[in-house]
DOTORTOR-410890 format. One record per residue: z, x, y of N, C-alpha, C in turn; residue number from 1. Coordinates in steps of 0.05 Angstrom, whole numbers. Example, Ala and Ser with C-alpha at 12.3 -4.5 7.8 and 13.67 -1.06 7.14 Angstrom:
<rs>
    n.pz    n.px    n.py   ca.pz   ca.px   ca.py    c.pz    c.px    c.py   nr
     156     264    -114     156     246     -90     156     264     -66    1
     142     257     -45     143     273     -21     157     258       1    2
</rs>
This chain:
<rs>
    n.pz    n.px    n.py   ca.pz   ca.px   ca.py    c.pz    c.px    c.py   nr
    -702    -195     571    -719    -211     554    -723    -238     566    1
    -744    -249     568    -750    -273     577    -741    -297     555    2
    -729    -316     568    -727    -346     563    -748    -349     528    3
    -767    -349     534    -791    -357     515    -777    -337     488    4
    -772    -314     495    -764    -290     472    -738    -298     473    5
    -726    -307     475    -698    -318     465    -700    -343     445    6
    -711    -360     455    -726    -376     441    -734    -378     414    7
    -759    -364     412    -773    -356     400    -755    -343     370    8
    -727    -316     380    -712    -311     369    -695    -337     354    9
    -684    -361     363    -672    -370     363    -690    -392     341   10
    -714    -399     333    -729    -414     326    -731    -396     297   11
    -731    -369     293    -723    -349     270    -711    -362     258   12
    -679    -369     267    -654    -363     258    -655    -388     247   13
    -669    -416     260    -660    -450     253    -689    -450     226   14
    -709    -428     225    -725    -434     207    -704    -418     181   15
    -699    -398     183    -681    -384     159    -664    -405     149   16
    -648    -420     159    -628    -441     158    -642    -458     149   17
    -657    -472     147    -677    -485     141    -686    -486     114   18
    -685    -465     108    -703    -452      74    -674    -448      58   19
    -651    -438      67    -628    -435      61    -609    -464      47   20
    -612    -478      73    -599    -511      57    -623    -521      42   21
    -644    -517      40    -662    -530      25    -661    -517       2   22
    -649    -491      -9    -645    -470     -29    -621    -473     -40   23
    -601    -481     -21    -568    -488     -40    -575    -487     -68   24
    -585    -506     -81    -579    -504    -114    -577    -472    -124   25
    -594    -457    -113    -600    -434    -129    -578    -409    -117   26
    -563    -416    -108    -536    -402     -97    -522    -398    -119   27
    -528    -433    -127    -511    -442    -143    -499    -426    -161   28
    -468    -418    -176    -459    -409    -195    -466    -419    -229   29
    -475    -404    -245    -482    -403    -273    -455    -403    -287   30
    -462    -412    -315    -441    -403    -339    -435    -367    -335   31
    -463    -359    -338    -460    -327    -344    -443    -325    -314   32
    -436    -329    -298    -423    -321    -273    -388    -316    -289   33
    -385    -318    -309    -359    -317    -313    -361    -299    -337   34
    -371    -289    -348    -388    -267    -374    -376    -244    -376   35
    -368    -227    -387    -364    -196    -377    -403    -182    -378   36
    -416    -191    -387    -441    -189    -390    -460    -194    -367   37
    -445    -212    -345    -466    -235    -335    -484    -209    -318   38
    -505    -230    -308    -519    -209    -278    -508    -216    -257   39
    -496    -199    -237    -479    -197    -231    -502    -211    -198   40
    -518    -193    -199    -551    -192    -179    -555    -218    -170   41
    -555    -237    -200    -565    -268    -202    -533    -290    -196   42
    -521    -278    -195    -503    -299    -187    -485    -291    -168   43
    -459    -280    -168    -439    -270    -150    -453    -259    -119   44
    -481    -244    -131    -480    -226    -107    -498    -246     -80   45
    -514    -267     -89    -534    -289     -78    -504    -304     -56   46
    -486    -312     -73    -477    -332     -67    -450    -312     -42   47
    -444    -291     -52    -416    -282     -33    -440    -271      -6   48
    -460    -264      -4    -481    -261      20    -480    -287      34   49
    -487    -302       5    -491    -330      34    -470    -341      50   50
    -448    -332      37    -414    -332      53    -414    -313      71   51
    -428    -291      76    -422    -273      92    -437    -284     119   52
    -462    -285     106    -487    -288     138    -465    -307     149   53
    -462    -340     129    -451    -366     147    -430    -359     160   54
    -399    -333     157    -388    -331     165    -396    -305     202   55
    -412    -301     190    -419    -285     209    -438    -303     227   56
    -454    -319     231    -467    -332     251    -448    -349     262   57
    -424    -361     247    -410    -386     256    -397    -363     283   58
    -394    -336     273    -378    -323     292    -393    -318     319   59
    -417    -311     311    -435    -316     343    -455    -339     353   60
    -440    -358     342    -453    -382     348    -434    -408     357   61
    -436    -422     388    -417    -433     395    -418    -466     380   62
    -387    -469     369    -395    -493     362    -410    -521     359   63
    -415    -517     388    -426    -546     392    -468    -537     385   64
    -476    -514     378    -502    -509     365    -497    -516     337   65
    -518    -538     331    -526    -546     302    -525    -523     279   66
    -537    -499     292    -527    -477     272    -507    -474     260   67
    -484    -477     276    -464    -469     266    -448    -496     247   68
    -462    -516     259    -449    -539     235    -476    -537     208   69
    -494    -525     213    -503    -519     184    -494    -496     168   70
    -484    -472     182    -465    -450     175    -442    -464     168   71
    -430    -475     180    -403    -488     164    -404    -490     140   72
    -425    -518     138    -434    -528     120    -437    -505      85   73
    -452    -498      96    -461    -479      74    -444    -458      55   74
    -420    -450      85    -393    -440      82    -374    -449      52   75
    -374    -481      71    -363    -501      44    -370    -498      16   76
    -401    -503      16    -405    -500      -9    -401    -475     -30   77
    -404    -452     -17    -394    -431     -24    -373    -429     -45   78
    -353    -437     -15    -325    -437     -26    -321    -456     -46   79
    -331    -478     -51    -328    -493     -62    -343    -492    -102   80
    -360    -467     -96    -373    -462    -114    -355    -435    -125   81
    -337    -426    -110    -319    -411    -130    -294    -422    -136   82
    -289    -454    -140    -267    -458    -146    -252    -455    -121   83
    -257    -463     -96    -237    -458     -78    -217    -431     -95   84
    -232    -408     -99    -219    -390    -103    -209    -378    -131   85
    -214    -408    -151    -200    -405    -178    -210    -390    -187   86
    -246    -386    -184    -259    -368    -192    -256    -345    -200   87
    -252    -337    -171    -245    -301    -167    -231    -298    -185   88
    -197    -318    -184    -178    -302    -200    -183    -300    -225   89
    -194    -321    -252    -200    -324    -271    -228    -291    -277   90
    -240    -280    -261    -248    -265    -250    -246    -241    -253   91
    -231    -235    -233    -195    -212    -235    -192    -208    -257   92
    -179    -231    -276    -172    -217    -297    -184    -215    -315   93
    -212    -222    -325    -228    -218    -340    -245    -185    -332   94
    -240    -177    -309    -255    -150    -305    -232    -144    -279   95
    -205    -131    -286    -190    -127    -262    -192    -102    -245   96
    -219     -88    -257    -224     -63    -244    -251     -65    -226   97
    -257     -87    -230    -286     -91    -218    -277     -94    -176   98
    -295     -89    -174    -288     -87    -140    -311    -111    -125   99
    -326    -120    -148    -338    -147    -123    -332    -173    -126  100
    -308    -172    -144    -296    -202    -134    -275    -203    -105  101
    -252    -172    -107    -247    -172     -77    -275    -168     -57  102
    -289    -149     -49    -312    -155     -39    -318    -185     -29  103
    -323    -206     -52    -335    -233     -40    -315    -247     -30  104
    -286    -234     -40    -268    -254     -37    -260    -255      -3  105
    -257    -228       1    -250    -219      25    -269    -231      47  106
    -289    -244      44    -310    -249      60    -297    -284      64  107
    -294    -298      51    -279    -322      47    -238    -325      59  108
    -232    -296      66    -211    -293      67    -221    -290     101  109
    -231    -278     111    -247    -281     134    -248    -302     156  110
    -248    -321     139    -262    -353     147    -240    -364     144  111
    -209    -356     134    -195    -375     137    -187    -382     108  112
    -205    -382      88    -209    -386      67    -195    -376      44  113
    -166    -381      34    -157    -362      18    -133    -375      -2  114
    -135    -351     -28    -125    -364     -52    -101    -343     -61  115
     -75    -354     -61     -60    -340     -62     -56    -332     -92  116
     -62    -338    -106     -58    -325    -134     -76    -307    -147  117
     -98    -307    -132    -121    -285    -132    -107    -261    -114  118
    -101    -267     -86     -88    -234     -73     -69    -233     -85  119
     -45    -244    -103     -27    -234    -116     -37    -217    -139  120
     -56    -225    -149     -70    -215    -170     -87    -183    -162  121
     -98    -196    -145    -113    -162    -128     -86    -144    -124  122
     -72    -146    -106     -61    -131    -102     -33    -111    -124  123
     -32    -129    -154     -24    -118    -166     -44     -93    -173  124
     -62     -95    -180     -78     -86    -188     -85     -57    -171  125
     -87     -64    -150     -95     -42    -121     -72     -26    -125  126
     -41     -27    -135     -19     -16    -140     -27      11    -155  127
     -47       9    -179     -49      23    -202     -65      49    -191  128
     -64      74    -197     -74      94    -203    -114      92    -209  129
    -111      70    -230    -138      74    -238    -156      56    -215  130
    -138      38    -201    -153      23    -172    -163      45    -152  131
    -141      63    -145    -147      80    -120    -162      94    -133  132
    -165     108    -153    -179     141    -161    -205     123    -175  133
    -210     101    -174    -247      91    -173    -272     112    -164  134
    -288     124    -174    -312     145    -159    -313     121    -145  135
    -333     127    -124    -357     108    -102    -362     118     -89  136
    -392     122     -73    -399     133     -51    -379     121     -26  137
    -383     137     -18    -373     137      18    -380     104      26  138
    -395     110      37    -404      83      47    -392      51      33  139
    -388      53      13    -384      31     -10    -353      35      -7  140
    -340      53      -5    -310      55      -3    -295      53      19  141
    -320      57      44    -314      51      69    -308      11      65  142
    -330       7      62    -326     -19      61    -309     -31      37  143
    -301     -18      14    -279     -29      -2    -246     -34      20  144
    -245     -11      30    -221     -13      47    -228     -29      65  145
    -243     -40      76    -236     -61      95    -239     -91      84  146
    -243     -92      58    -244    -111      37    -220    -116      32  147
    -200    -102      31    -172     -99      21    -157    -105      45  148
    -163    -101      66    -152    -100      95    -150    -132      98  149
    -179    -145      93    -185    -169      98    -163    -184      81  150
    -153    -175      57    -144    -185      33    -113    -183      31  151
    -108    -167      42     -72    -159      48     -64    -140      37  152
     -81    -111      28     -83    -108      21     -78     -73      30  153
     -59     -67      36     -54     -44      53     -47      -8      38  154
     -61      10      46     -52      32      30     -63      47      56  155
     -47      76      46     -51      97      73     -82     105      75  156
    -104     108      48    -119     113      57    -140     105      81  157
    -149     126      91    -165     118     122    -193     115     125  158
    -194      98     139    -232      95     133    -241     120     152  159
    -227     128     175    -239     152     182    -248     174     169  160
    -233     186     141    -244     202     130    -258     195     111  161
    -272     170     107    -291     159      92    -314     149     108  162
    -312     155     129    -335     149     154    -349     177     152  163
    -336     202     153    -355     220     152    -357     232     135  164
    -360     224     105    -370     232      85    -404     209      81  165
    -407     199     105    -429     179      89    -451     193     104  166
    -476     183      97    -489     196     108    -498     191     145  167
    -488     176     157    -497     164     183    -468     185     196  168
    -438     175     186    -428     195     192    -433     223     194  169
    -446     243     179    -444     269     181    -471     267     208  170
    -488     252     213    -507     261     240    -530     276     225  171
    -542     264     202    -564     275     195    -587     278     208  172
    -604     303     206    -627     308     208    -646     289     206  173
    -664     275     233    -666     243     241    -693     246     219  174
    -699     262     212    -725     260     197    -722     244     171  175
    -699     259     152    -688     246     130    -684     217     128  176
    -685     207     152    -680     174     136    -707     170     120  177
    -699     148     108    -721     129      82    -700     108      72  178
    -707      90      51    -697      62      50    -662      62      39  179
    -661      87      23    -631      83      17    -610      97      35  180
    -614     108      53    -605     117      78    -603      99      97  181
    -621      81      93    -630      58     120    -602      40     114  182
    -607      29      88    -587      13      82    -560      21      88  183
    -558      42      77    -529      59      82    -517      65     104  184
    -534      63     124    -518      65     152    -518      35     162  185
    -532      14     158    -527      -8     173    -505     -23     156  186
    -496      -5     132    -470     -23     117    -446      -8     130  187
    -453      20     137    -436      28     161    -432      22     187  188
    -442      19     197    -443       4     224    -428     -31     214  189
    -437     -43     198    -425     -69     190    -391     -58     192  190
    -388     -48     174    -360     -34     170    -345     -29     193  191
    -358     -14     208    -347      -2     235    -338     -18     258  192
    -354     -43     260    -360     -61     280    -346     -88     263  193
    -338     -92     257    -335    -120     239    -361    -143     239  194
    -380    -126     229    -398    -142     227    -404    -151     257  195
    -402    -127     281    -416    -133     299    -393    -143     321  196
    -377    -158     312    -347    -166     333    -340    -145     351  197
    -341    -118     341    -330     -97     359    -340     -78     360  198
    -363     -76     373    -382     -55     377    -361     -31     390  199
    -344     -32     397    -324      -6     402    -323      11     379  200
    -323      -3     358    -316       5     330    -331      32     321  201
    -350      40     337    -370      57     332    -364      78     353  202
    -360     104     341    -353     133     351    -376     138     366  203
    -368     154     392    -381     160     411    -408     172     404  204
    -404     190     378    -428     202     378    -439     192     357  205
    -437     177     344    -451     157     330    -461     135     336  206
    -450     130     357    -468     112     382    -490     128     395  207
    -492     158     408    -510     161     417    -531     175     395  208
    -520     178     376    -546     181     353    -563     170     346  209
    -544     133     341    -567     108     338    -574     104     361  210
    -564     106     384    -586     100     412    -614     115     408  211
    -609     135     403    -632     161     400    -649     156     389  212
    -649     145     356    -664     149     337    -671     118     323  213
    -650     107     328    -652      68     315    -673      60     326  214
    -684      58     348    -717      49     353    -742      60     344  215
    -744      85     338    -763     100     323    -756      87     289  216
    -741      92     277    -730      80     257    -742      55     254  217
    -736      41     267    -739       8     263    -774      -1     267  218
    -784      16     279    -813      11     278    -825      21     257  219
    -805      42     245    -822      56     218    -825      32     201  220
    -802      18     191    -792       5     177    -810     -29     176  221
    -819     -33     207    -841     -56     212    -864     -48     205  222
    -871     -18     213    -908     -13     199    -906     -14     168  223
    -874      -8     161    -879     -14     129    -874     -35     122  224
    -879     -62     130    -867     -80     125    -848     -87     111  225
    -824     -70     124    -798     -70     101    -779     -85     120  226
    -783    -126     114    -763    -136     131    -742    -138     129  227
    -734    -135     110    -704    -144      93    -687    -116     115  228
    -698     -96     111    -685     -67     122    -681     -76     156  229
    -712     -83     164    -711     -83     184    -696    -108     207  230
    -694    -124     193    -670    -141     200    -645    -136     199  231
    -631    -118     184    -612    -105     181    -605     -90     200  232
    -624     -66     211    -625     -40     235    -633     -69     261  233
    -637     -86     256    -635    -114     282    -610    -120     288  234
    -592    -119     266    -562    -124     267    -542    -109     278  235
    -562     -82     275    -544     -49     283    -545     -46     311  236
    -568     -55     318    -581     -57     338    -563     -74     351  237
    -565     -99     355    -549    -104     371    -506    -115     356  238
    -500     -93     348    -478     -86     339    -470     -54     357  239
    -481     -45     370    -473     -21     397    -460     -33     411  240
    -437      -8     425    -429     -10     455    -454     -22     471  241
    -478      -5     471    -498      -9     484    -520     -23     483  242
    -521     -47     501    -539     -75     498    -563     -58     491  243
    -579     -75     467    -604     -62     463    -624     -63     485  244
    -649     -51     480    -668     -45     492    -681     -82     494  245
    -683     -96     515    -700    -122     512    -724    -114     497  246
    -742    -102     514    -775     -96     508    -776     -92     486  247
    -758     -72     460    -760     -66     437    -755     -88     417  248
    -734    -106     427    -723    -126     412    -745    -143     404  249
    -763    -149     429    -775    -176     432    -810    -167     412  250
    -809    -140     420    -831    -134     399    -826    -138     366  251
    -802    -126     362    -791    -126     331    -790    -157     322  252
    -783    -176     342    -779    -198     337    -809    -212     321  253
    -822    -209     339    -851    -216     348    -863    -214     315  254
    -857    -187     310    -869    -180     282    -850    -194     262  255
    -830    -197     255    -806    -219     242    -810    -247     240  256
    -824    -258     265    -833    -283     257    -867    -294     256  257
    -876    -266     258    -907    -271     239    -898    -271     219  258
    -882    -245     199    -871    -250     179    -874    -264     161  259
    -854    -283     174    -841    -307     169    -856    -335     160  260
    -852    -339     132    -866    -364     119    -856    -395     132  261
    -875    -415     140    -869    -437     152    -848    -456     143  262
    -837    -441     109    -815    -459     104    -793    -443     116  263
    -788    -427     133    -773    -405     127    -765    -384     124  264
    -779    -375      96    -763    -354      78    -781    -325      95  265
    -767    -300      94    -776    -289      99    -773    -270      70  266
    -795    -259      65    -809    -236      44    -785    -210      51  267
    -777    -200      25    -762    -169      32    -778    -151      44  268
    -804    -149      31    -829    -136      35    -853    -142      46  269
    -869    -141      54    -902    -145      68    -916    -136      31  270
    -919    -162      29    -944    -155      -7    -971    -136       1  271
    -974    -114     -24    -990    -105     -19   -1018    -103     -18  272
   -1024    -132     -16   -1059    -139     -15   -1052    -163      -2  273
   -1068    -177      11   -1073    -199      30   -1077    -226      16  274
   -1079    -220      -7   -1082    -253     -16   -1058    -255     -28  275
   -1035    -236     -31   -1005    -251     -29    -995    -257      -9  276
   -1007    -263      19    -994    -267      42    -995    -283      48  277
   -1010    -305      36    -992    -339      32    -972    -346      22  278
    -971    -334       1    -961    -335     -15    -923    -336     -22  279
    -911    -350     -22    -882    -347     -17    -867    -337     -43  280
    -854    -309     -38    -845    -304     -52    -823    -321     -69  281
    -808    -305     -94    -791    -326    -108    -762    -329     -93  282
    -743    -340    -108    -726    -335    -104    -712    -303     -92  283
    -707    -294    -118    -687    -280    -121    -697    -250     -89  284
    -738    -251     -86    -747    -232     -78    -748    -242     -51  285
    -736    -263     -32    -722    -275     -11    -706    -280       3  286
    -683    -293     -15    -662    -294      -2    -646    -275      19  287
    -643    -249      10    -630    -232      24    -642    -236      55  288
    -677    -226      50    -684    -224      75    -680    -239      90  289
    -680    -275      74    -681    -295      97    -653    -296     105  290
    -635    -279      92    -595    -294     104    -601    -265     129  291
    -614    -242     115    -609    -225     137    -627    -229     172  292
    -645    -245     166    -662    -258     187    -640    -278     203  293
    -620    -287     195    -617    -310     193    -593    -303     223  294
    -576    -289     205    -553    -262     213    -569    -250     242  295
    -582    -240     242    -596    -226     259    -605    -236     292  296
    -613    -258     276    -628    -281     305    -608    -288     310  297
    -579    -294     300    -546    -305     319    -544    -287     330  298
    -544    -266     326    -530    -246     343    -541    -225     361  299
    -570    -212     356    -586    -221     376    -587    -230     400  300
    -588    -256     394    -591    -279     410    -555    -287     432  301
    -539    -272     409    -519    -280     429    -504    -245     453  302
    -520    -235     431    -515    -202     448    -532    -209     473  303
    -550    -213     478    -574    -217     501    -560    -235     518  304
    -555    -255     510    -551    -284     535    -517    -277     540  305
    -499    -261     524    -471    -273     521    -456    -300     520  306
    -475    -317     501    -469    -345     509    -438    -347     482  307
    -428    -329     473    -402    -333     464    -388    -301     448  308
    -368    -303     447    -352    -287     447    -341    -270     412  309
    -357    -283     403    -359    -270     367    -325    -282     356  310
    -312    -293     369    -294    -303     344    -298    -327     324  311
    -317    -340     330    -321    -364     320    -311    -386     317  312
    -299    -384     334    -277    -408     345    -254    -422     330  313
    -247    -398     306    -231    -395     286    -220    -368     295  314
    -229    -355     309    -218    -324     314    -221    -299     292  315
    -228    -315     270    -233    -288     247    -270    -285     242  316
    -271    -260     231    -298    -248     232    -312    -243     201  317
    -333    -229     190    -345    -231     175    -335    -202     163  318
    -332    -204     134    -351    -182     117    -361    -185      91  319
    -368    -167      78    -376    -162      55    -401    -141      51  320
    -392    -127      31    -414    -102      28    -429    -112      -1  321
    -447     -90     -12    -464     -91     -27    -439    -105     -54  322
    -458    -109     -83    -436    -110    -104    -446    -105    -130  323
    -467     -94    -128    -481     -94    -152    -476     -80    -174  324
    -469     -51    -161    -435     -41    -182    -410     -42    -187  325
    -406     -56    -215    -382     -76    -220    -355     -54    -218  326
    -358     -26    -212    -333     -11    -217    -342       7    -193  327
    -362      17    -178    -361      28    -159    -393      32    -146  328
    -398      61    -143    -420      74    -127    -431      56    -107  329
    -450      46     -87    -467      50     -73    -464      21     -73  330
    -479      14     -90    -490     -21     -86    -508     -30     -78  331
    -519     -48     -81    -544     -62     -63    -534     -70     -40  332
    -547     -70     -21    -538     -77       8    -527    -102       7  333
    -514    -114      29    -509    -139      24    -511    -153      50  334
</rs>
């Protein structure tokens, strides 16, 4: 990829960031954030994402780039917006079966970030019968266990035999993808790779499956203007053993920052008539895309040049999966 397309990538990432600290308030945590009622969509799940992307760019982004002191930044407030932690635990015990306060917490536990009376609290809990025997899809339990991993949180079960119950594990029939499949393997691949740190993380033949089929995929996903997805399979993309395709990158890119609104934000979707395409979507129908834009153009950008080494100069890495179900299944991506 040429200079200009690195660039160009890299001008993505400082516009997402951009729309992001100018958005803090609406991160922000509510009363209902503490509710057994609350929406879970509108508060917990906005705010433990924006902990994830910041922890994940700071990881491929070398200090001394302004990025990463606005990733810090943002980090902070996070954490700072759950109580340096008090949150979670007050949390815990108001819903101790719920699985996306470990989820967010673990992402903060990541970064360095951590509250010991909350993992004392998780991990009583993880003790119990009714913790382990939780339904959840595959995918969502893949990433619960490495939630718990992050968290101290140790039991014999194996993510290997929760890798091929999902669907990217079993090697489906390449025709079958569509949007909840899409999602479901790039929260696998997250899982697998630590969010991209260890592209080893990914089985031989699950590497040459997404070699195969993740570029046909990913263009489907741009003629439908489905960015939010397609930023995601950007992440998977360059989360392989194997350096992506330049030529493919720099086209996908290309279409990502037409996209892309001049404050910023990028749309989950392409609106379906032309006179919403000024038009900047709201909140809630943004954010994701713009943290996953955001996520995308770091790493990207640092898979191509190798200008750093994914520890983040803290040495720890990113996660967090979907959370939208407070006791299990699937989730919204995250």
């Amino acid at each position: 990829m040429t200079a200009m397309g690195v660039r160009e990538i890299r001008e993505v990432g400082a516009a997402a960031f951009a729309w992001l600290s100018a958005h803090r308030g609406d991160f922000a945590l509510g009363e209902e954030a503490l509710t057994a009622d609350g929406h879970v969509d509108a508060t917990w799940k906005p705010l433990g994402e924006l902990a994830q992307t910041c922890t994940s760019v700071r990881a491929y982004t070398p200090p001394s780039d302004p990025l990463y002191a606005c990733a810090s930044d943002l980090l902070r407030f996070a954490w700072q917006q759950t109580g340096r932690g008090e949150l979670l635990l007050r949390l815990q015990r108001l819903e101790p079966f719920a699985t996306y306060p470990l989820e967010i917490y673990s992402v903060f536990a990541a970064a360095g970030l951590r509250h010991p009376g909350y993992e004392a609290a998780a991990a009583t809990t993880a003790r119990t019968r009714g913790w382990r025997l939780t339904e959840q899809e595959p995918t969502r339990r893949l990433g619960l266990l490495r939630a718990e991993r992050r968290s101290g949180i140790h039991r014999p079960e194996q993510a290997a035999q929760a890798l091929r119950r999902t669907w990217l594990g079993g090697l489906p029939e390449p025709w079958t993808f569509e949007r909840a499949s899409g999602y479901a393997l790039t929260h696998v691949v997250f899982h697998l790779t630590d969010w991209g740190r260890t592209p080893a993380g990914v089985p031989a033949d699950l590497a040459a499956y997404l070699a195969h089929w993740l570029p046909p995929w990913l263009d489907t996903c741009l003629d439908a203007g489905m960015w939010d997805l397609s930023c995601e399979l950007l992440i998977v993309a360059a989360s392989l053993p194997d350096p992506p395709d330049p030529a493919a990158l720099q086209d996908a890119w290309t279409r990502i920052a037409r996209a892309q609104h001049d404050s910023g934000a990028l749309p989950e979707q392409a609106p379906q008539d032309a006179a919403g395409a000024d038009e900047e979507p709201d909140f809630l129908r943004c954010y994701h895309s713009t943290l996953m834009a955001a996520f995308a153009a770091a790493q990207t950008v640092n898979r191509l040049t190798g200008e750093h080494d994914g520890t983040g100069g803290d040495g720890r890495g990113p996660h967090l999966d979907g959370i939208h179900n407070r006791y299990g299944g699937q989730g919204v991506p995250g």
